[in-house]
C-alpha positions as CSV (number, residue, x, y, z in Angstrom):
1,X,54.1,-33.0,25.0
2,X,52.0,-35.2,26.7
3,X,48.5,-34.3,27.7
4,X,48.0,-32.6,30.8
5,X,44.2,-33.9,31.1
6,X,45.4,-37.7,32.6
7,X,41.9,-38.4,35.0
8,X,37.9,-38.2,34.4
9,X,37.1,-34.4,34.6
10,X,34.5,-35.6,37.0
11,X,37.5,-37.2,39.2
12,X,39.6,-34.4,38.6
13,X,37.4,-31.6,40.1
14,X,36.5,-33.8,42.9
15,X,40.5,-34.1,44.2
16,X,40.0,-30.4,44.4
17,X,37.6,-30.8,47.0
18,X,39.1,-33.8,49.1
19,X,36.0,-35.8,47.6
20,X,37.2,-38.9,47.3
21,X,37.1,-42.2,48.7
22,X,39.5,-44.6,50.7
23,X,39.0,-47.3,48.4
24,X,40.3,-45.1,45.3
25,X,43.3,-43.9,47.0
26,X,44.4,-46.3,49.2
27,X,48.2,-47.5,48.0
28,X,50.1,-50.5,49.3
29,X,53.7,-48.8,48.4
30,X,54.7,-45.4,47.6
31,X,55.3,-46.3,43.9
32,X,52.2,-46.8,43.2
33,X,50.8,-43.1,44.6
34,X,49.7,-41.0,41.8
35,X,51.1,-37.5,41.2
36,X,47.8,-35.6,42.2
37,X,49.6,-32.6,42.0
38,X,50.8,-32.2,38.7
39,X,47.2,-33.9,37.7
40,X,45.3,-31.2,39.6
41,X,46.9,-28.2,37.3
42,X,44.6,-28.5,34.6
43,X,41.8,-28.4,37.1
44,X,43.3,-25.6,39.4
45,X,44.1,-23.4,36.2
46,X,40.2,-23.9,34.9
47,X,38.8,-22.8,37.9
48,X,40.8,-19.4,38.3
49,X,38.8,-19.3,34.7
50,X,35.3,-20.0,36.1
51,X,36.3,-18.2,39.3
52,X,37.4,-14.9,36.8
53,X,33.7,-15.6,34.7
54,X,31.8,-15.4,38.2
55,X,33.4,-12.4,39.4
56,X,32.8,-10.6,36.4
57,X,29.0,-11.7,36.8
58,X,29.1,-10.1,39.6
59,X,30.8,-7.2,39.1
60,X,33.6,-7.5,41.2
61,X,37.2,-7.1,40.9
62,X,39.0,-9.7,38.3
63,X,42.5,-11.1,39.0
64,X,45.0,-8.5,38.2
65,X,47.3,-10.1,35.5
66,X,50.5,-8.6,37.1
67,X,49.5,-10.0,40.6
68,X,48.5,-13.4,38.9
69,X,51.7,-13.4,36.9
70,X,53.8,-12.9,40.2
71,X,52.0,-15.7,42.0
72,X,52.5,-18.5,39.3
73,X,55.9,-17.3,38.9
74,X,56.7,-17.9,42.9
75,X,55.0,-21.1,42.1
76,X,57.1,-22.2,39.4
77,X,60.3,-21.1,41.4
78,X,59.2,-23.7,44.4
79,X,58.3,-26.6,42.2
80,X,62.3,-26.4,40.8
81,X,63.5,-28.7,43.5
82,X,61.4,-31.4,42.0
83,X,63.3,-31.9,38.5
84,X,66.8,-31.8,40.5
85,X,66.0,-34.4,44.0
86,X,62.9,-36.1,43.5
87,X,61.3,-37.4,47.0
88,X,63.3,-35.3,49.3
89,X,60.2,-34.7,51.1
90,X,59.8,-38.0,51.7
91,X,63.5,-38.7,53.1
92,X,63.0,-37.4,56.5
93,X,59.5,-39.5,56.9
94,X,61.2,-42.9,55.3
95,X,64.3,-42.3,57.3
96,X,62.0,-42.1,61.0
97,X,59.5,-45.1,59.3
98,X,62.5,-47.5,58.4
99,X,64.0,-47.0,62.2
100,X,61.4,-46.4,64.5
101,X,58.1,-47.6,63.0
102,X,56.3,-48.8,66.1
103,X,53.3,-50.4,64.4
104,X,52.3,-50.2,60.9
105,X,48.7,-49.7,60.5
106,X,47.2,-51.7,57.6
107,X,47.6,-49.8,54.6
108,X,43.8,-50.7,53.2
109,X,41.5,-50.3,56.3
110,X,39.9,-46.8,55.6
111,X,40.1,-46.3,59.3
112,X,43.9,-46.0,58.5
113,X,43.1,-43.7,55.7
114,X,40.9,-41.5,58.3
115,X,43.6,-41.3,60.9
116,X,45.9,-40.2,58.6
117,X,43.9,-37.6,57.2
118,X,43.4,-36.2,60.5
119,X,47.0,-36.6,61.4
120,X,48.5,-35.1,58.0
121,X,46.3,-31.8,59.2
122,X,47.2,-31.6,62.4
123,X,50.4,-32.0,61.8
124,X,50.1,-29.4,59.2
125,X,48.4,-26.9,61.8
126,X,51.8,-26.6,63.4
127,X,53.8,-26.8,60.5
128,X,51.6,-23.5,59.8
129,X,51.6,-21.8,62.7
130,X,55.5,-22.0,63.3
131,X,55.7,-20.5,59.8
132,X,54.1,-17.7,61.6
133,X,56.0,-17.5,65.1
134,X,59.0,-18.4,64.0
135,X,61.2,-15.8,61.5
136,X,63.3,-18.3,59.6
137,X,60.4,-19.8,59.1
138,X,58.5,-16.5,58.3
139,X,61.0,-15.6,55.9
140,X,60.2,-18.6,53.6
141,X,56.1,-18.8,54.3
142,X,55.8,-14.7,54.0
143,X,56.0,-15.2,50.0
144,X,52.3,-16.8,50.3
145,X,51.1,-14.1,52.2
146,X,53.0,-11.5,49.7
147,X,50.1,-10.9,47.3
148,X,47.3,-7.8,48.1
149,X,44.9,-9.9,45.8
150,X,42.6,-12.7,47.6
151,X,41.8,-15.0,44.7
152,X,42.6,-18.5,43.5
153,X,45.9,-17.5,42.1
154,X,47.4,-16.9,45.4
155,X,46.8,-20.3,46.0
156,X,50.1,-20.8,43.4
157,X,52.2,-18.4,45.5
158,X,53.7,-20.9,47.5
159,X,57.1,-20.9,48.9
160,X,60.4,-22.6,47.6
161,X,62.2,-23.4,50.8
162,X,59.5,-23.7,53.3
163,X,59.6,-28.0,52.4
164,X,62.8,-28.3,53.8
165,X,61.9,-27.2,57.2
166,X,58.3,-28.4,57.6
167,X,59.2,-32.5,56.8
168,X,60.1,-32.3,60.8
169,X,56.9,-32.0,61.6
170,X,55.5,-34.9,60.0
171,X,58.2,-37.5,61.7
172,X,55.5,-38.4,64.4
173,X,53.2,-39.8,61.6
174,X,56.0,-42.8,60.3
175,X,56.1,-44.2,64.1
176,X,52.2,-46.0,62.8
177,X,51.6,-44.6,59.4
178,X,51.8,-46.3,55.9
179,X,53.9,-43.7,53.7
180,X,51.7,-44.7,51.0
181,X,48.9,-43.4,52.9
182,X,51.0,-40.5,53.8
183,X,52.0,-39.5,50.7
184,X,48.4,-39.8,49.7
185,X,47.2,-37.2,51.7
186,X,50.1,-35.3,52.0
187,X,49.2,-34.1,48.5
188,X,45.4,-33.9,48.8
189,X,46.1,-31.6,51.8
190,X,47.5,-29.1,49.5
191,X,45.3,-29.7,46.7
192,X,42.2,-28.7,48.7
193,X,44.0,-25.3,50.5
194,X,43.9,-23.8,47.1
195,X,40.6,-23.9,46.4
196,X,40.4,-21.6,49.9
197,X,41.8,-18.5,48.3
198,X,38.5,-16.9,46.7
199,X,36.4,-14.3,47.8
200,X,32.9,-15.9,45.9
201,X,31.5,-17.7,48.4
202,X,30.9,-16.1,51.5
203,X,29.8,-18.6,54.0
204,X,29.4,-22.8,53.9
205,X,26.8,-22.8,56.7
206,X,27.5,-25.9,59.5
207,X,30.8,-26.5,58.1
208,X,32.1,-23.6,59.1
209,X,32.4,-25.1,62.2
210,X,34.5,-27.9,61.6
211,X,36.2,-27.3,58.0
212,X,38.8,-24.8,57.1
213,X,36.4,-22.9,54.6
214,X,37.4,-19.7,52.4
215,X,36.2,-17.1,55.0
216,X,38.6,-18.5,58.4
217,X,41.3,-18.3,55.1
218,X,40.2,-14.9,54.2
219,X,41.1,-14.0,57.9
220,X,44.1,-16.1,57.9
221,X,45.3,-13.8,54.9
222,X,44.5,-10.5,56.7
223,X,46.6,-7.5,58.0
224,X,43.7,-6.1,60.0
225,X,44.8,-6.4,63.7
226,X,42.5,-9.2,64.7
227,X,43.2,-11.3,62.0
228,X,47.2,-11.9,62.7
229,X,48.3,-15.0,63.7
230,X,44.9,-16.9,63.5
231,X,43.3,-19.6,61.4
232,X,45.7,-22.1,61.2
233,X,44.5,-25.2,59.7
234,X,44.3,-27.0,56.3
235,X,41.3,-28.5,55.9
236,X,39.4,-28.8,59.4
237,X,39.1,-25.4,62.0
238,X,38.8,-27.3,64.6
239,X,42.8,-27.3,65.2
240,X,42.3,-23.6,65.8
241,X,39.1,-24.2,68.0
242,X,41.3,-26.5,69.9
243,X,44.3,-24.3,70.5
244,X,42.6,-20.8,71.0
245,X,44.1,-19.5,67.3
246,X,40.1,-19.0,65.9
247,X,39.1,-15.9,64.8
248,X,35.9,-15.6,62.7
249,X,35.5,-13.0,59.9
250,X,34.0,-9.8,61.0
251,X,31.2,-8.1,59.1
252,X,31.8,-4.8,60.2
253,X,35.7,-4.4,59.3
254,X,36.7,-5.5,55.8
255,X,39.8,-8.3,55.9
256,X,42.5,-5.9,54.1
257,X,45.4,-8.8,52.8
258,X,48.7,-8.8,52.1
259,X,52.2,-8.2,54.5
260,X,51.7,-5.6,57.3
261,X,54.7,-4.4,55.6
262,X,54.3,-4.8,51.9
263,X,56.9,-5.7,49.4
264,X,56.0,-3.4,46.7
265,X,58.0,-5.4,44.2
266,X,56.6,-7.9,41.2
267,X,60.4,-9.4,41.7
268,X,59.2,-13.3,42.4
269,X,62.9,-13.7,43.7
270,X,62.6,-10.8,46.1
271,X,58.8,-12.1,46.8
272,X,61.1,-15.6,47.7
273,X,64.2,-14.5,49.8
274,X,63.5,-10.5,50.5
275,X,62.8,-11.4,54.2
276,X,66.2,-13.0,54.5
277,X,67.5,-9.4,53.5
278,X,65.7,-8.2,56.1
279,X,66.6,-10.6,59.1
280,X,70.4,-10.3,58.0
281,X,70.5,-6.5,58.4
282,X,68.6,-6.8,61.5
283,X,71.4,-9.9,62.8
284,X,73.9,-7.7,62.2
285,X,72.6,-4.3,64.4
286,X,71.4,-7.3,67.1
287,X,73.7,-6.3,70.5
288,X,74.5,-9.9,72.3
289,X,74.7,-13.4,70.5
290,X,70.8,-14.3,72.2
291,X,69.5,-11.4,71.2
292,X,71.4,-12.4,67.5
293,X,70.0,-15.9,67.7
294,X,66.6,-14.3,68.9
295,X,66.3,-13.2,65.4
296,X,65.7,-16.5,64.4
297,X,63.5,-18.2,66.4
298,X,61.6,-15.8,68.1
299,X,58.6,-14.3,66.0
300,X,58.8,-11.8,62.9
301,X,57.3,-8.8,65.5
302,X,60.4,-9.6,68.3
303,X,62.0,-7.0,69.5
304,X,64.6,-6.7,72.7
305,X,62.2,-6.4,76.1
306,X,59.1,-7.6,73.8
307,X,57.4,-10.4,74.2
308,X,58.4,-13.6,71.8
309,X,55.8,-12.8,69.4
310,X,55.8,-9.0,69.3
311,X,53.4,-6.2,70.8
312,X,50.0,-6.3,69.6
313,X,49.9,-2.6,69.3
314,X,53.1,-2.8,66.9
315,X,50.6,-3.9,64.6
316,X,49.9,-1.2,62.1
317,X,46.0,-0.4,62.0
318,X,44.4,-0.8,58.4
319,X,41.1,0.0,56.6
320,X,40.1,-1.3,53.3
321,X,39.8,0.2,51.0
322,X,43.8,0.4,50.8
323,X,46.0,2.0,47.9
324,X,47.7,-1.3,46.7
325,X,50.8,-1.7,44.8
326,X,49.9,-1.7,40.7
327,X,52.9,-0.4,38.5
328,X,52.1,-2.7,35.3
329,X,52.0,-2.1,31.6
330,X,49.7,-1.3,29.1
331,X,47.6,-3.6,27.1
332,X,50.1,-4.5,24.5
333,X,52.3,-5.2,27.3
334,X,50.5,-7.2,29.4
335,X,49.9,-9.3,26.5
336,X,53.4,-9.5,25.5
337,X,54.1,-11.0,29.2
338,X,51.4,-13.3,29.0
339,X,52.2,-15.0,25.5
340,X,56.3,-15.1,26.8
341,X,55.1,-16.5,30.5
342,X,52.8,-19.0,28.5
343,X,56.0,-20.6,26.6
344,X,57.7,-20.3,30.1
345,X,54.6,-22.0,31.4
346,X,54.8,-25.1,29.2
347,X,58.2,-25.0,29.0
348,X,58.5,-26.2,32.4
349,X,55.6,-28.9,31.9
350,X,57.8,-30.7,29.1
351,X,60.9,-30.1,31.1
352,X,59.3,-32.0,33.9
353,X,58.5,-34.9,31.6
354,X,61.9,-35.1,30.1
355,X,64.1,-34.3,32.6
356,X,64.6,-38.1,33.2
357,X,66.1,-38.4,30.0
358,X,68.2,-35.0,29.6
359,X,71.4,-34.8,31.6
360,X,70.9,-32.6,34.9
361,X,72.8,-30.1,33.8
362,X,70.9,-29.0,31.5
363,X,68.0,-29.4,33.7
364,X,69.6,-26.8,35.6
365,X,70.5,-24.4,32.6
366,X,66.4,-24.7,32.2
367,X,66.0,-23.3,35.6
368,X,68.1,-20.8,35.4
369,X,67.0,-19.3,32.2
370,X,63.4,-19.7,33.3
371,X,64.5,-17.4,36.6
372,X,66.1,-15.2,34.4
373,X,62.7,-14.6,32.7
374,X,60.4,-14.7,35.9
375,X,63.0,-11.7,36.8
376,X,62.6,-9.9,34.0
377,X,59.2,-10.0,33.5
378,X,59.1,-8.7,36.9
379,X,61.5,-5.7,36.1
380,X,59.2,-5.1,33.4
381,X,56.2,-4.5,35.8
382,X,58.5,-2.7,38.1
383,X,59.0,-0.4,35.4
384,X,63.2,-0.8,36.2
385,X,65.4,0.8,34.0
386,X,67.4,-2.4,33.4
387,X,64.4,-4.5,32.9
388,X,64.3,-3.7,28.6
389,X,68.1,-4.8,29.1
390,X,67.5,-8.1,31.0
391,X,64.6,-8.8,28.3
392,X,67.0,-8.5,25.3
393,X,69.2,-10.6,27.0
394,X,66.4,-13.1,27.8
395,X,65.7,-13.1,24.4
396,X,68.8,-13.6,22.8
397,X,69.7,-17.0,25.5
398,X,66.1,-18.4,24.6
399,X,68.2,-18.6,21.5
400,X,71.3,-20.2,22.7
401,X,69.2,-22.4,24.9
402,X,67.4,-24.0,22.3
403,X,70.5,-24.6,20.3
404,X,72.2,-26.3,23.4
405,X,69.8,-28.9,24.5
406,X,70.1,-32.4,23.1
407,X,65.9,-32.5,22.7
408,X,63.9,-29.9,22.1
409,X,61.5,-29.1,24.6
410,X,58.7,-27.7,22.9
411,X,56.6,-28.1,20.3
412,X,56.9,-25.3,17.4
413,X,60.4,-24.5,17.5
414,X,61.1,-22.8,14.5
415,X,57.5,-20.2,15.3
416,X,59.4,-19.7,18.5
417,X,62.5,-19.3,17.4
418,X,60.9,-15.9,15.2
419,X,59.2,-14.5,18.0
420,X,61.9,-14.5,20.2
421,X,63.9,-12.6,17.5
422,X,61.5,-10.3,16.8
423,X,61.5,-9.7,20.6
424,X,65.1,-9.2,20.9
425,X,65.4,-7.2,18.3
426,X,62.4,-4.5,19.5
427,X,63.8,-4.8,23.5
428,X,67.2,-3.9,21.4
429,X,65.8,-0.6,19.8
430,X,64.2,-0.1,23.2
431,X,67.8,-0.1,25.3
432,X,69.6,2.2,22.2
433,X,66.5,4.7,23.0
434,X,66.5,4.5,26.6
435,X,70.4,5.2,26.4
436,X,69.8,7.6,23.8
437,X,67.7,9.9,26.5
438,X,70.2,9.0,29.4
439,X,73.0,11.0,27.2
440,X,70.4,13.6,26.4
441,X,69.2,13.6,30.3
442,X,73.2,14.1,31.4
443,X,73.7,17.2,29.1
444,X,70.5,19.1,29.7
445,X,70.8,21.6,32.0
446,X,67.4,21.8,32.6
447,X,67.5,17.6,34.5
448,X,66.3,19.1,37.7
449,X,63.8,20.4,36.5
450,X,62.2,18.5,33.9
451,X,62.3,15.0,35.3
452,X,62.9,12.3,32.6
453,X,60.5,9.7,31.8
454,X,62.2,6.0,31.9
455,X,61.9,3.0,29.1
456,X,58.9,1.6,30.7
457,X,57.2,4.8,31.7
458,X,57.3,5.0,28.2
459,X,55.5,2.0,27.2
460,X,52.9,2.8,29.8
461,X,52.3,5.8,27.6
């Protein structure tokens, strides 16, 4: 595998920040545009590590390793489009530059580079704040807001659909814009939204007013009445100073985060497409086609004789400190998931490097077997009786997996090989036991009243 490490660490920590120059990422065609994002994951990963260290230091709550496994596992579930249509974002935008480009601006005066930079947010800001107002949208942009945590690694819960509606949005840039400018900052306006998610620093003085800085995000994240629906932007406020969506973060009421109505699931599929569930249930009881089609495009609060974004007073009130949502496992457990999600982890990165070479199909057995895992390690979590089942099973077509590709995607096969046989075989003792006390559970005549512990209630003890 090749090294993930590809730029200065110096350069690398300064893309986090939007700190660079025209002259060093100006582009005259889109093929020469670097990937900043997959360069950036070192970089993001080490400072969940330093943002972990600080918290520690000062005593405050650590990333929970079942809420950080459930965000990078929606991550890696929106980044599969990439190994199967590579530039489909950029379709839409090249489609609108080839046709109706009125002027292209030149591609290496930095005042281009500025313009676009303001034009990629702004475009963004609305991109963003339909994701809020309108439900189909909502369904797809609800998976970032998932998480009850507020800490770097929510910044990797992003959703796997949401790209396919937002390109739209971005058409008005290819009338002037160079896409190799566009693409430029199309990625460094991501990159710097991550760093956003952290509850270390509290304030960045004068730039509150003009940047998007991590206390308007810590709002933006909020179920706390006043915080819904505000604090659009990327990486300047001033959108949201501009369009009467500010809100600044109160010192007298604590930001509570998450879903007014949380998911209380580690299922990164459900996390996904659970709101679909939701809006197709609610279709269906709809009287009258509008109110049907309302469903869609009017806000995630609508309701018949409501306004299109809801009632206010719908909103349910909330004061931190809440109860959150924390089945997990014990220690053994957690590290089980963490060694298993690691292989998953790089997995991935050498399936992205090779899946030029491998036929696409079994690019797609790859993702299927990897959301076969993020499932069960989710069922584990949960805590559901079929998640020692789907493990096993897991297990077993890690096996069959690596037998059926034509190159071997990672590095110390035959080590890996073992451990997933050892796994299979203790998630197999597991399922005979846990069936074991289902039979005994049946004939008792005492199941009433002597409730029954399941597999993984077991392991927690």
């Amino acid at each position: 595998m090749e090294s993930l490490v590809k730029v200065h660490v110096n350069t690398g920590f300064r893309r986090l920040l939007y700190l660079v120059s025209p002259n060093e990422t100006s582009f005259r065609t889109l093929e020469e545009v670097p990937d900043y994002l997959t360069e950036a994951i070192p970089f993001l990963l080490a400072m969940v590590l330093i943002e972990t260290i600080v918290l520690v230091c000062q005593g405050k709550q650590t990333p929970r390793i079942n809420d950080g496994v459930n965000s990078v596992a929606c991550g890696l579930i929106s980044l599969f489009h990439s190994l199967l249509f590579r530039g489909t974002e950029l379709v839409g935008f090249m489609w609108m530059y080839n046709r109706y480009n009125i002027v292209t601006l030149p591609w290496d005066n930095p005042m281009t580079w500025v313009l676009c930079l303001l034009g990629v947010d702004l475009c963004y800001y609305f991109v963003h704040r339909y994701g809020h107002e309108m439900n189909i949208m909502w369904a797809w942009h609800q998976t970032h807001h998932s998480t009850e945590d507020y800490n770097l690694t929510a910044g990797f819960r992003q959703p796997a659909v949401h790209r396919y509606m937002m390109w739209v949005f971005y058409l008005p840039l290819a009338l002037v814009m160079p896409p190799a400018i566009f693409q430029v900052h199309i990625q460094f306006n991501l990159i710097y939204q991550f760093m956003v998610h952290t509850e270390v620093i509290k304030s960045l003085g004068p730039l509150e007013w003009i940047l998007s800085t991590p206390s308007h995000h810590r709002v933006h994240h909020g179920r706390n009445p006043y915080c819904i629906d505000k604090n659009y932007g990327g990486v300047f406020i001033i959108w949201d100073r501009l369009f009467g969506t500010f809100t600044a973060e109160r010192e007298d009421e604590k930001v509570v985060y998450g879903l007014v109505h949380p998911l209380n699931s580690w299922d990164p599929l459900f996390a996904q497409f659970g709101h679909l569930q939701y809006m197709w249930k609610t279709f269906k009881q709809m009287d009258g086609l509008s109110n049907k089609l309302f469903v869609i495009w009017k806000g995630p609060g609508w309701g018949p004789g409501k306004p299109r974004l809801g009632l206010p007073e719908d909103i349910p009130q909330v004061k931190a400190p809440i109860t959150k949502y924390d089945s997990g496992l014990p220690l053994w457990g957690n590290l089980y998931v963490i060694v298993h999600f690691g292989v998953i982890l790089v997995g991935f990165i050498d399936l992205t490097q090779q899946s030029k070479v491998i036929p696409a199909i079994y690019t797609v057995y790859c993702i299927l077997y990897i959301m076969l895992s993020l499932t069960a390690f989710g069922a584990l979590y949960d805590h559901k009786n079929y998640g020692p089942l789907l493990e096993f099973g897991r297990c077993l077509l890690f096996l069959l997996v690596q037998q059926m590709l034509p190159v071997p995607l990672l590095l110390f096969s035959q080590i890996l090989q073992w451990l997933h046989i050892a796994s299979a075989c203790f998630w197999g003792y597991m399922c005979i036991q846990q069936y074991s006390n289902s039979v005994k559970t049946k004939a008792s005549q005492s199941v009433d009243s002597t409730p029954q512990t399941t597999s993984c209630e077991r392991i927690r003890l």
